[in-house]
C-alpha positions as CSV (number, residue, x, y, z in Angstrom):
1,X,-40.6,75.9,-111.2
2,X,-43.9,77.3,-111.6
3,X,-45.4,78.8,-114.4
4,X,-45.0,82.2,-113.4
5,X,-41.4,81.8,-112.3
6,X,-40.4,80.2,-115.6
7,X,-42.5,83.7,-117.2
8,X,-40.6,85.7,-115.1
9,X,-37.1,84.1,-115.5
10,X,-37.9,84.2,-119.4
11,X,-38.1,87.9,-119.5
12,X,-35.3,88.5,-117.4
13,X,-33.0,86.3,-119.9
14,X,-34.4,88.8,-122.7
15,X,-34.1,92.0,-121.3
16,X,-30.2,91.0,-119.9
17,X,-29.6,89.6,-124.2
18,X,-30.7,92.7,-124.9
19,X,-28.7,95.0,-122.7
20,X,-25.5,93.1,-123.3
21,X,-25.6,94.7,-127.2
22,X,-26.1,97.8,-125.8
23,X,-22.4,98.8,-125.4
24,X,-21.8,97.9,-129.0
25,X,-23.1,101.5,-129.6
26,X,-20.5,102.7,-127.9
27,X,-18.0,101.3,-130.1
28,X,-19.8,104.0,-132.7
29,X,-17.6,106.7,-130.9
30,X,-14.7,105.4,-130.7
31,X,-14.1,104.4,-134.6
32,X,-15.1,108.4,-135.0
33,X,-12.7,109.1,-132.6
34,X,-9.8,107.1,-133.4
35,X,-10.7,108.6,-137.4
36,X,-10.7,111.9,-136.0
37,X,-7.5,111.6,-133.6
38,X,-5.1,109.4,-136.8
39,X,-6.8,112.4,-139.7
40,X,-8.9,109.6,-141.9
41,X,-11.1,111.8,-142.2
42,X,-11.8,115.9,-141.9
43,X,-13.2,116.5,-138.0
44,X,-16.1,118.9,-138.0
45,X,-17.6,120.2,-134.3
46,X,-20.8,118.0,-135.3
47,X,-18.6,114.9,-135.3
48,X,-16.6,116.0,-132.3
49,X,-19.9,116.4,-130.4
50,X,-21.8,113.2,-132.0
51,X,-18.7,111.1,-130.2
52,X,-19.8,112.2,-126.8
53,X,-23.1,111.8,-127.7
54,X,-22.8,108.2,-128.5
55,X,-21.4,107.5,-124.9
56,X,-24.4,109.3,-123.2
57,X,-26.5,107.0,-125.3
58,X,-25.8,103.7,-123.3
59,X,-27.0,105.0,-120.1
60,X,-30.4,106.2,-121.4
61,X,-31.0,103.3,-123.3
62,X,-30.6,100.5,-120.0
63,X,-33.3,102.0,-117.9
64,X,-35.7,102.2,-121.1
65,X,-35.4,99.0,-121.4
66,X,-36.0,97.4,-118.4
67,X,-38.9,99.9,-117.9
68,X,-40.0,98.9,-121.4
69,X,-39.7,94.8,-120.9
70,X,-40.1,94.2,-117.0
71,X,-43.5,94.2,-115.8
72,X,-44.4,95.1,-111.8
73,X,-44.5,92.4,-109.8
């Protein structure tokens, strides 16, 4: 491969590791929720809202990335 291939291949291996740990924020709202749903802790409205918020997180994040990382070709 040429050198700009193997550049380009190279960033694409990064920004795809770093995607991949994106969903582990999601796992963030469901320990709140399963602590909420089994009373481990006292629910307020904040906490309700923050679980929601955690799962609107992921799809903001993916773009920004690859916006951030991938140059125009």
């Amino acid at each position: 491969m040429s050198g700009n291939t193997m550049r380009i291949h190279s960033t694409l291996e990064k920004v795809l590791s770093i995607q991949s740990f994106i969903p582990a924020f999601f796992a963030f709202g469901v320990i709140d929720y399963f602590s909420c749903q089994l009373n481990l802790v006292v629910c307020s409205p904040v906490q309700e809202h923050l679980i929601m918020q955690t799962a609107s997180f992921i799809p903001l994040c993916s773009p920004a990335i690859t916006l951030f990382y991938v140059q125009p070709y």
